[in-house]
C-alpha positions in Angstrom: -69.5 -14.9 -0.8 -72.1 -13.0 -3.1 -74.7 -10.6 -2.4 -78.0 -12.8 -3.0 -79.2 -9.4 -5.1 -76.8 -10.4 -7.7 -76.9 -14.6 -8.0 -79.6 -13.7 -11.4 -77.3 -11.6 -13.3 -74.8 -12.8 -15.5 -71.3 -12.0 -15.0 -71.1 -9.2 -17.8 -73.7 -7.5 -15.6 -71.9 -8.1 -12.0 -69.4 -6.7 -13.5 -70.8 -3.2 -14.8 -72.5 -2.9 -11.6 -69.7 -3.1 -9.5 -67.7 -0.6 -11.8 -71.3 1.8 -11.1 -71.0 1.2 -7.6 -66.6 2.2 -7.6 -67.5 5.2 -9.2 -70.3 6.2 -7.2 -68.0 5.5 -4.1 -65.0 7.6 -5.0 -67.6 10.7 -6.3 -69.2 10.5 -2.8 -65.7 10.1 -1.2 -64.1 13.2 -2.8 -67.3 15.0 -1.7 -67.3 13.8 2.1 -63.5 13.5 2.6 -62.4 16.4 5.0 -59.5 18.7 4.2 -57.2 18.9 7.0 -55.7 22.5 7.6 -52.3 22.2 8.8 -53.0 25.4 10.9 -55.2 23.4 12.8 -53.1 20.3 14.1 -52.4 19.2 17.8 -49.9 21.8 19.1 -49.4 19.5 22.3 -48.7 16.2 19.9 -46.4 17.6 17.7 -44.7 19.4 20.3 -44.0 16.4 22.1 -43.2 13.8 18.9 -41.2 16.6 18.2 -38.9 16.4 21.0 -38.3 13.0 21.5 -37.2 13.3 17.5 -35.1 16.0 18.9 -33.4 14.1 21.9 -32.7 10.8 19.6 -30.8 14.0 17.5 -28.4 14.6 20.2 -27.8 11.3 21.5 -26.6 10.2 18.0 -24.6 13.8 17.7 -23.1 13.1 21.0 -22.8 9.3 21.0 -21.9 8.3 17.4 -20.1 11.5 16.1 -18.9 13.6 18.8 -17.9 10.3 21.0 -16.7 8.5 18.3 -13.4 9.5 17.8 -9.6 8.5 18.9 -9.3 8.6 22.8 -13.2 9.7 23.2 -14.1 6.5 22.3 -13.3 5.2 26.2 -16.0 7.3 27.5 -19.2 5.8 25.3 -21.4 3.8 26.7 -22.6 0.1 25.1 -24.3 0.6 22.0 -26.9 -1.8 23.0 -27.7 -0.6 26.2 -28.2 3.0 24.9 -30.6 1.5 22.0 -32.7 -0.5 24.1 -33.6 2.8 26.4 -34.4 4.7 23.4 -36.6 1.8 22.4 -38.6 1.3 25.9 -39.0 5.1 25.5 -40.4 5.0 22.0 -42.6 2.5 22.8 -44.5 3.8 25.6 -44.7 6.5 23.3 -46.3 5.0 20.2 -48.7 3.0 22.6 -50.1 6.9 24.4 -50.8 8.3 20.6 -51.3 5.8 18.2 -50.7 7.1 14.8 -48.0 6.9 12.3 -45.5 6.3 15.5 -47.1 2.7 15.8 -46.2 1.8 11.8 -43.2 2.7 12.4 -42.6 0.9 15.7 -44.0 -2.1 13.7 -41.9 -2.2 11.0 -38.4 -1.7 13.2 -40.1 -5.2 16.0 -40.0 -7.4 12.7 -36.7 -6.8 11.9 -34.8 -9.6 14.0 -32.8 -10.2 11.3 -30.8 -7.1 12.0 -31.6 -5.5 15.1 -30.4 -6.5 18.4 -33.4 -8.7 20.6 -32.9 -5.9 22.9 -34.5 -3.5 20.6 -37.4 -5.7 18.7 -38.3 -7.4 22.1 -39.0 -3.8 23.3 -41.0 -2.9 20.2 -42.5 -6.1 19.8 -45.7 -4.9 21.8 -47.1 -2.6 19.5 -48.5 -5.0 17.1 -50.9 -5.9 19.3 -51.0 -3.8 22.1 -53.0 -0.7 20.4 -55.7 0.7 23.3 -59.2 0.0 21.7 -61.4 2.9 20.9 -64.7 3.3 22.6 -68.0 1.7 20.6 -69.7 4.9 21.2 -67.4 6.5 18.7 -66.8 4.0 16.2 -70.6 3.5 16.1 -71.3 7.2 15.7 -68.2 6.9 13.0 -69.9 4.7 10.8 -73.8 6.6 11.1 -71.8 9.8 10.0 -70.3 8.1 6.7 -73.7 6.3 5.9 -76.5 8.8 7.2 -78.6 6.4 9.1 -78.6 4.2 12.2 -75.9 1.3 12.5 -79.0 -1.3 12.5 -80.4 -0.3 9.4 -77.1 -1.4 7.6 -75.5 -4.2 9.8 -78.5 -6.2 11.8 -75.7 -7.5 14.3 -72.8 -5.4 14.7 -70.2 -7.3 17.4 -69.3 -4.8 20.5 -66.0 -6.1 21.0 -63.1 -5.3 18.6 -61.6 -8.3 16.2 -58.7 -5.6 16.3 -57.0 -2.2 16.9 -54.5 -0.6 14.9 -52.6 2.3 14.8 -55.2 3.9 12.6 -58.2 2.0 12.4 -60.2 -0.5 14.4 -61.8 -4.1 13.1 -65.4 -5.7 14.2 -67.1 -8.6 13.0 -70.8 -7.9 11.4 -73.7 -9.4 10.1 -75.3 -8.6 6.5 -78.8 -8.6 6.1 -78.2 -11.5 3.3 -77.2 -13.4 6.9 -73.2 -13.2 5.7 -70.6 -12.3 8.9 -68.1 -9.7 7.4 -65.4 -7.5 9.1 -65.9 -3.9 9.4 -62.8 -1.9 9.4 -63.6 1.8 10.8 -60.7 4.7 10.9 -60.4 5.8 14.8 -62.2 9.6 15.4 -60.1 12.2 14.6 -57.2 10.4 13.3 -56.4 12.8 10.3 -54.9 15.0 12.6 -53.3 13.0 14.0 -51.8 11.6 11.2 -51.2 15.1 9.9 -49.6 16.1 13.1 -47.1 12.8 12.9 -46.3 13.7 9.6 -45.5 17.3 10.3 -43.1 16.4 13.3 -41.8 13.7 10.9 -41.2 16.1 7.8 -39.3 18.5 10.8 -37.2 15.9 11.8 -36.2 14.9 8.1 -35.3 18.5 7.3 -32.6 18.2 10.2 -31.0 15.6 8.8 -30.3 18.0 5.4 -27.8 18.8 8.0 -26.3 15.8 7.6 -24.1 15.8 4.7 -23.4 11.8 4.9 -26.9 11.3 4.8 -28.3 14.4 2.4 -26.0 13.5 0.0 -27.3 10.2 -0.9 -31.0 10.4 -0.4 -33.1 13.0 -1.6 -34.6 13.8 1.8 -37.9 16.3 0.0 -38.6 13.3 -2.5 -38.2 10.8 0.8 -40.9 13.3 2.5 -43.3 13.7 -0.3 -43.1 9.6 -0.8 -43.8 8.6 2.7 -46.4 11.4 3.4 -48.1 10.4 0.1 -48.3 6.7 1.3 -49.1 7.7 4.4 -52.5 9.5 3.8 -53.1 6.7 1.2 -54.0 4.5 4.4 -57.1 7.0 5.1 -58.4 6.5 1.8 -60.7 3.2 2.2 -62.0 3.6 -1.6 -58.6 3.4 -2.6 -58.0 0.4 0.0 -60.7 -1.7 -1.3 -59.5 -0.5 -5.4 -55.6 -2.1 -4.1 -57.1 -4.9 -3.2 -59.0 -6.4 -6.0 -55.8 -4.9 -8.0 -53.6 -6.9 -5.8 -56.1 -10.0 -6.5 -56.0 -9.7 -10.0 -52.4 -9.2 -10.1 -51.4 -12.6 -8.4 -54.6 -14.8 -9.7 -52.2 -16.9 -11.2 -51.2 -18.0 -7.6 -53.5 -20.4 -5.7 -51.2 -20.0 -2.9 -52.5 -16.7 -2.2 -56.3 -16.0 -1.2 -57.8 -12.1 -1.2 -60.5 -11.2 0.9 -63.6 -9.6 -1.2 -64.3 -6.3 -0.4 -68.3 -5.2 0.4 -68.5 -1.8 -2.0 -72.3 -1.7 -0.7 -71.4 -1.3 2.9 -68.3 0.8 2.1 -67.9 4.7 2.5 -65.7 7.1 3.5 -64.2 5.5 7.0 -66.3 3.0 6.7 -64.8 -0.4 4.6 -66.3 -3.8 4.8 -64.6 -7.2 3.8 -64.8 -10.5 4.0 -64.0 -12.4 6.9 -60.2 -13.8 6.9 -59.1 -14.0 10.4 -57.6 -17.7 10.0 -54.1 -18.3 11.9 -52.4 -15.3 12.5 -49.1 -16.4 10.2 -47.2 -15.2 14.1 -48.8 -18.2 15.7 -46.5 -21.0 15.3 -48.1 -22.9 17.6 -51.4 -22.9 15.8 -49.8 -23.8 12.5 -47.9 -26.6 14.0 -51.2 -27.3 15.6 -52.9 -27.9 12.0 -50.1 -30.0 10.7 -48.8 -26.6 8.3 -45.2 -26.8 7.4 -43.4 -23.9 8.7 -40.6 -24.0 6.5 -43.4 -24.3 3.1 -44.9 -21.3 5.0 -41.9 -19.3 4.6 -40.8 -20.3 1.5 -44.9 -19.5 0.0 -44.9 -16.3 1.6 -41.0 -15.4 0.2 -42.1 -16.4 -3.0 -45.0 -14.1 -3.0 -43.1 -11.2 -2.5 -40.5 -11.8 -4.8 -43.5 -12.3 -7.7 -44.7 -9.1 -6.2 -41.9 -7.3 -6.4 -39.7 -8.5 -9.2 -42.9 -9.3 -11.8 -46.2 -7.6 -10.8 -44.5 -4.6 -9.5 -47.6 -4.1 -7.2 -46.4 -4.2 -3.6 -48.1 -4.9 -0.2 -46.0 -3.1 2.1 -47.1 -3.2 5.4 -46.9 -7.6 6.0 -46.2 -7.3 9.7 -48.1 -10.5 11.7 -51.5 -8.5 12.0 -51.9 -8.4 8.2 -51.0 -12.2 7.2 -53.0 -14.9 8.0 -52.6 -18.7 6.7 -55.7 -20.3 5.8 -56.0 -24.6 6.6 -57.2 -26.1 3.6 -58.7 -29.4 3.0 -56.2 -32.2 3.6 -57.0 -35.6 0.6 -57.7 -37.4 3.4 -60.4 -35.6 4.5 -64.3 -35.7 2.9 -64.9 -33.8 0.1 -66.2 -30.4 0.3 -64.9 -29.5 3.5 -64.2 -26.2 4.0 -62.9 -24.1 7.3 -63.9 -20.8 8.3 -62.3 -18.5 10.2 -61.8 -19.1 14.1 -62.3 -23.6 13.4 -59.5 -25.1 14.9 -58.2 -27.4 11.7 -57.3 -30.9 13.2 -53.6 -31.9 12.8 -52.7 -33.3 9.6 -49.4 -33.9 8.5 -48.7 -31.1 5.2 -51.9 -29.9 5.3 -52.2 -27.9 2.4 -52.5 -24.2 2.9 -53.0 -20.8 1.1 -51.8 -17.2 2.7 -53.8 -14.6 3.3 -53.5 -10.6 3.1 -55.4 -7.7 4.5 -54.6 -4.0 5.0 -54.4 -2.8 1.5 -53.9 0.9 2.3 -49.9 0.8 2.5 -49.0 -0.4 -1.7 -46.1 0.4 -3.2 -45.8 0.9 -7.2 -42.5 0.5 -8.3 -41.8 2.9 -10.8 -40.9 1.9 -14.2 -37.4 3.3 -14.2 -36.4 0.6 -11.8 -38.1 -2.5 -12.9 -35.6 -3.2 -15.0 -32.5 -3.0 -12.1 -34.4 -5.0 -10.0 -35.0 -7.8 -12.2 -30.9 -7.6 -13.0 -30.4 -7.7 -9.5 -32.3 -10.7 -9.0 -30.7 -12.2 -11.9 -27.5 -11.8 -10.3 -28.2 -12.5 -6.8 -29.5 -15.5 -8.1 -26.7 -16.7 -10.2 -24.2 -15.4 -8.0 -22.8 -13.0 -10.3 -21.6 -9.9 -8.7 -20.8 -8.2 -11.7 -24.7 -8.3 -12.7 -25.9 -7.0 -8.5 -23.3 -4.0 -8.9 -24.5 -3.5 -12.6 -28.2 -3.4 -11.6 -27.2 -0.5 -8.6 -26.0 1.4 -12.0 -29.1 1.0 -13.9 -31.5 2.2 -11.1 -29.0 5.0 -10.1 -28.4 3.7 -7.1 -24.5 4.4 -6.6 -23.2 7.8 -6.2 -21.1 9.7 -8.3 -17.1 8.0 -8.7 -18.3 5.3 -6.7 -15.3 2.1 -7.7 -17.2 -0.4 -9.2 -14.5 -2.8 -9.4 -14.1 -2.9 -5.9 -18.2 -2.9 -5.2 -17.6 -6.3 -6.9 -15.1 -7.6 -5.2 -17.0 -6.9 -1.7 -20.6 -8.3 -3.5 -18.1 -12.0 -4.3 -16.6 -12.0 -1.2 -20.6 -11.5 0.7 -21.9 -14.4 -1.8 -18.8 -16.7 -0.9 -19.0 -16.1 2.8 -22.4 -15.9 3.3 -24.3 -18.2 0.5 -26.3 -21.2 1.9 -26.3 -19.4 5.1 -29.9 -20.2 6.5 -32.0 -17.2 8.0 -31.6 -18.1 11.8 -27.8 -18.5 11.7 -27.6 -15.2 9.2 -27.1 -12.8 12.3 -24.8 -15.0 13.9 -22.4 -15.0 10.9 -22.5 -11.4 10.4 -21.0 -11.1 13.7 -18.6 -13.4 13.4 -17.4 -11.9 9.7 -17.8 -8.3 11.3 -14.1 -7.9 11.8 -12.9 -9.4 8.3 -15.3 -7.5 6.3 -14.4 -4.0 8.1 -10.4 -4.8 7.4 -10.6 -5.6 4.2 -13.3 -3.1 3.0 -12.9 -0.4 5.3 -12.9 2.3 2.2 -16.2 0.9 1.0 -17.5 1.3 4.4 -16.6 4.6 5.5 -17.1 5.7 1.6 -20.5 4.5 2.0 -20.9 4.8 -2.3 -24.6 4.6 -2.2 -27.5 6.6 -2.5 -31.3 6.0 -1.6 -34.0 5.9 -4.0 -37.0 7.4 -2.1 -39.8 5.9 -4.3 -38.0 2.3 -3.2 -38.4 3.1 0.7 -41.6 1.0 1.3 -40.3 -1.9 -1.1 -37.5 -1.8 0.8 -39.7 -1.8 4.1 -41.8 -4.9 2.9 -38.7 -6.7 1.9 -36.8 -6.0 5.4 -40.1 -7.2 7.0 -40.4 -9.8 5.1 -37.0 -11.7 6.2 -37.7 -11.1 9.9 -41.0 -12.7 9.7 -39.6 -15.9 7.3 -36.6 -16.2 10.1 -39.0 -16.0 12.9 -41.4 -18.8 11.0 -38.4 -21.2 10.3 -35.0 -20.7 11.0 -34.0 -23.4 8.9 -35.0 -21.4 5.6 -32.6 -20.6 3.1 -33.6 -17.8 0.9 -30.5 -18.5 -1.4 -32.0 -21.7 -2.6 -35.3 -20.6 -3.0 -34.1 -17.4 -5.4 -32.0 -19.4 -7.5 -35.1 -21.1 -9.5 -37.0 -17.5 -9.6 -33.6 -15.8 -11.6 -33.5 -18.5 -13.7 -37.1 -18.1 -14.6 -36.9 -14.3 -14.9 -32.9 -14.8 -17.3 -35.6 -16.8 -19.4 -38.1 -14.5 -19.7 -35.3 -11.7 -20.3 -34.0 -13.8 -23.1 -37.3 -14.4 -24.9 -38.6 -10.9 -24.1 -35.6 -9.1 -25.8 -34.6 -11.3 -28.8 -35.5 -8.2 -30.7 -33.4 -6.1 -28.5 -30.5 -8.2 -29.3 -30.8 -7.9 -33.0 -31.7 -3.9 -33.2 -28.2 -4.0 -31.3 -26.2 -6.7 -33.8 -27.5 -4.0 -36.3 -26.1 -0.9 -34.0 -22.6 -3.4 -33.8 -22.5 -3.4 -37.6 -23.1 0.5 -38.5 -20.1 1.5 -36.1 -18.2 -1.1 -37.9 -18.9 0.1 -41.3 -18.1 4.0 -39.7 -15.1 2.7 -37.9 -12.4 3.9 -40.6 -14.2 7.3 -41.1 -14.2 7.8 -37.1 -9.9 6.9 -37.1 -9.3 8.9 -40.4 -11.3 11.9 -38.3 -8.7 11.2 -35.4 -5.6 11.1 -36.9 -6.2 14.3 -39.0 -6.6 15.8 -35.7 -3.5 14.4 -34.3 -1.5 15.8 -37.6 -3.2 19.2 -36.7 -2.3 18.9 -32.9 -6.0 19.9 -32.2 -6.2 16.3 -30.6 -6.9 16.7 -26.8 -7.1 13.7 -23.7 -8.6 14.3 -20.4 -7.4 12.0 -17.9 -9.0 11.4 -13.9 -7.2 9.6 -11.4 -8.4 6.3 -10.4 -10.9 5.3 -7.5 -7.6 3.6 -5.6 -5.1 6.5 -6.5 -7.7 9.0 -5.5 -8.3 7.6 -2.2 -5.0 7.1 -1.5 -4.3 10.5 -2.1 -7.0 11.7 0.3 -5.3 9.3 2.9 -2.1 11.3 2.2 -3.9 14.7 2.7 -5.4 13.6 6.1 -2.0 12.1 7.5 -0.1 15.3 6.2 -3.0 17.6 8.3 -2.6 16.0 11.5 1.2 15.8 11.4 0.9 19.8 10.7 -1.2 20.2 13.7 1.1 17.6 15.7 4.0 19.1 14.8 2.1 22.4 16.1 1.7 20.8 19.1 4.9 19.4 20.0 6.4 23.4 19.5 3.8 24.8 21.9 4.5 22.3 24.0 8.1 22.7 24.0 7.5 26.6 23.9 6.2 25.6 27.6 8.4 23.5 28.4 11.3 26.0 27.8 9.3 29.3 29.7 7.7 27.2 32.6 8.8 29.2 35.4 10.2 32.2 33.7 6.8 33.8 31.4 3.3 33.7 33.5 1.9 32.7 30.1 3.9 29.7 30.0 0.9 27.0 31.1 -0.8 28.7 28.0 1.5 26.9 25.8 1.1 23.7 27.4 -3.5 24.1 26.8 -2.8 25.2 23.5 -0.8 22.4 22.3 -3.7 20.0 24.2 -6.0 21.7 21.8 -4.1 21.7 18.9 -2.9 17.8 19.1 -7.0 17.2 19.5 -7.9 19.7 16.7 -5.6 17.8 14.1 -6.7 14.0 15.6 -10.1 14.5 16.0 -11.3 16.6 13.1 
């Protein structure tokens, strides 16, 4: 859809006027756009996000560390059950203040393929269960950013919502060129709000520094800065409308994918207009059934997106939860030419109607730096050729593994995950997780407890969009298999890799034959040192002999303590009745047989 105004120009001209227009926008943005003083935040929010980040503290101290020990274990109560609680409580909490509490709520409902039903099924109403905010204030919203009354720039401007989110709220309007566009307003207030989130978030981060299993492998200030970045992005609707004609231009070479245009001339500072989209919700089964879609091509268009966007374009939508995908009916070859639906007609049924998918909500993107396009694609490579060396390789490359982590036996768990769980579709994937639970944790429980990785901060909304991503293709077909549908995208990007680096492979033949011609400088160099004695070797134990000798050490401690123990006890044994300090024996060998087991 085109602005009539500009149907006489050519395209050069279309073109120079909608870079005019970009600029104009993001001068008049940086002018308007408030700066939020941290001094000034909602005392009684963050108070209150701050302590239910503080009781989900203790329960996991006193739960999953202090509980979970020898003999304390008896006394814990059902995982499960525990979660779920926290879960109903978080809920109702994300639904009373909005903010950055319902993203997160989101993202944790999707993931099915991982999380207990207990816990998504209690989440699961925040996608669509956001309280409206009144016209009143989304009308006076919109007056502020453009300086006049709301029917000077929409004629018709639809009362009720065509959504609510956790930051923003959707209407349908008319144009005065007679076009029906979506309006997309930030709620009043809501960079406080956000700020105040953020702030209780940042506070609950910094506790976890406390954390040595955890502040050891991520780099908990970069994981604050990265998140909080992203996180103001969203505000930004100049830079919203910017990611999504990058987004468009980055994947125009899939006609799978349609991207809504975005309206610069009715677009300001909270204010950001777009075309309208609202096809079938990709969460609607029914309605895709209904129009003769395949599910299972749904899934395996909407996987493949994501893998283009994350393994070639490097551009990444990362907020894909049901409110932001939408799959748009096309016309089936047995219908007449030219037809075309728009959104809200019912497509009749069809059988493989064709079919495109649809984003919106470009405010959450992910750039994936440059450092790690390169492990990625190796990990893609070797996930899809099965070739553990190559996945445990591409965790070296992007820095991924902590230091003395045993590669050898990282491969030997990767094979043993492709041969057990290779061809397993997405619906039974949970199931078989559970049933290899116990085999994996015998036979790798060093790996586990060792826990040899670390967390790359600027990954953690790829990683978001990706663990989104398999909930939503499970929950759209549980017969897709995303083994199958990787294998013909690494063998695409080997391909590449080979053609791409032909040069790279001869600068290196050339590199093989200078240390060649040096070799017998480099040995006559080491065996004069040898004659000297000035020759010196430093040696490490081995992953294996180092772990066992850690083993050792723990067993040795607590047969100290226990052998502490059993003299106290004795001691008391031996006194009872004759010294009146004689119980005192018998509570300090209690505590001593529970200091050496337990610590």
């Amino acid at each position: 859809m085109n602005n009539p105004n500009q149907q006489q120009k050519t395209p050069e001209q279309i073109q120079q006027a909608l870079h005019a227009k970009l600029e104009q926008a993001i001068e008049d943005t940086n002018k308007k756009r408030p700066t939020i003083d941290l001094n000034k935040l909602d005392k009684k929010r963050y108070r209150k996000v701050r302590w239910f980040f503080f009781t989900i503290l203790l329960h996991v101290i006193w739960w999953d560390i202090i509980l979970n020990r020898p003999l304390l274990e008896w006394f814990r109560t059902p995982m499960e059950r525990r979660w779920r609680k926290i879960a109903r409580r978080y809920r109702v909490l994300a639904i009373e203040m909005g903010g950055v509490l319902i993203k997160l709520g989101q993202f944790l409902s999707i993931r099915v393929d991982i999380l207990p039903p207990a816990v998504t099924g209690e989440l699961a109403g925040l996608q669509d269960k956001v309280p409206p905010v009144a016209l009143s204030d989304v009308i006076a919203q919109i007056e502020a950013d453009f300086g006049r009354p709301i029917a000077e720039i929409f004629p018709w401007f639809d009362p009720k919502p065509l959504g609510s989110a956790s930051l923003s709220q959707a209407h349908l309007a008319r144009i005065k060129s007679g076009e029906t566009i979506v309006v997309k307003v930030l709620r009043p207030n809501i960079e406080v709000l956000v700020e105040t989130d953020l702030a209780a978030i940042r506070l609950a981060l910094k506790w976890l520094k406390f954390y040595k299993r955890v502040s050891t492998r991520v780099n908990l200030d970069w994981l604050t800065d990265e998140f909080t970045t992203v996180t103001r992005q969203e505000l930004d609707f100049i830079n919203e409308g910017k990611n999504a004609e990058r987004f468009a231009d980055s994947l125009a070479h899939k006609p799978e994918l349609y991207t809504p245009q975005i309206y610069w001339d009715y677009t300001a500072t909270h204010t950001l207009s777009m075309e309208n989209v609202a096809f079938i919700k990709i969460s609607d089964l029914q309605g895709i059934d209904a129009a003769g879609i395949s599910r299972l091509e749904v899934a395996k268009v909407f996987y493949t997106i994501y893998m283009t966007q994350t393994f070639q374009t490097n551009f990444v939508h990362s907020d894909p939860h049901p409110g932001n995908v939408f799959v748009r009916p096309l016309r089936h070859p047995d219908e007449p030419e030219g037809k075309i639906f728009a959104p809200g007609d019912i497509a009749p049924y069809m059988e493989n109607r064709p079919f495109q998918i649809v984003f919106i909500d470009f405010g959450m993107m992910a750039v994936i730096p440059d450092r790690l396009r390169a492990s990625l694609r190796e990990y893609a490579i070797g996930l899809g050729t099965r070739d553990a060396h190559r996945i445990v390789q591409s965790y070296v490359m992007g820095n991924t593994l902590l230091p003395g982590a045993d590669l050898k036996r990282l491969e030997e768990a990767h094979q043993a995950i492709l041969d057990r769980f290779w061809g397993v579709q997405m619906g039974k994937l949970q199931d078989v997780a559970l049933e290899e639970a116990q085999y994996f944790f015998n036979e790798y429980r060093d790996l586990i407890n060792e826990a040899p990785f670390q967390f790359q901060a600027d990954m953690l909304f790829v990683v978001r969009s990706i663990g989104i991503l398999s909930g939503m293709c499970t929950n759209l077909d549980s017969e897709f298999d995303p083994w199958t549908e990787t294998i013909p995208f690494a063998e695409e990007l080997a391909q590449q890799e080979i053609q791409q680096n032909w040069q790279g492979y001869l600068q290196s033949g050339l590199g093989w034959g200078q240390t060649l011609f040096n070799l017998p400088t480099n040995i006559d160099r080491v065996l004069t040192q040898t004659q000297r004695g000035n020759l010196t070797v430093q040696s490490s134990l081995a992953p294996d002999s180092r772990k066992m000798f850690l083993r050792l050490e723990k067993a040795i401690f607590r047969l100290t303590w226990a052998l502490v123990a059993v003299g106290l006890l004795l001691a008391g044994v031996q006194t009872q009745g004759q010294l009146w300090y004689a119980d005192g024996f018998m509570v300090l060998a209690l505590l001593a047989f529970l200091w050496g087991m337990l610590r």
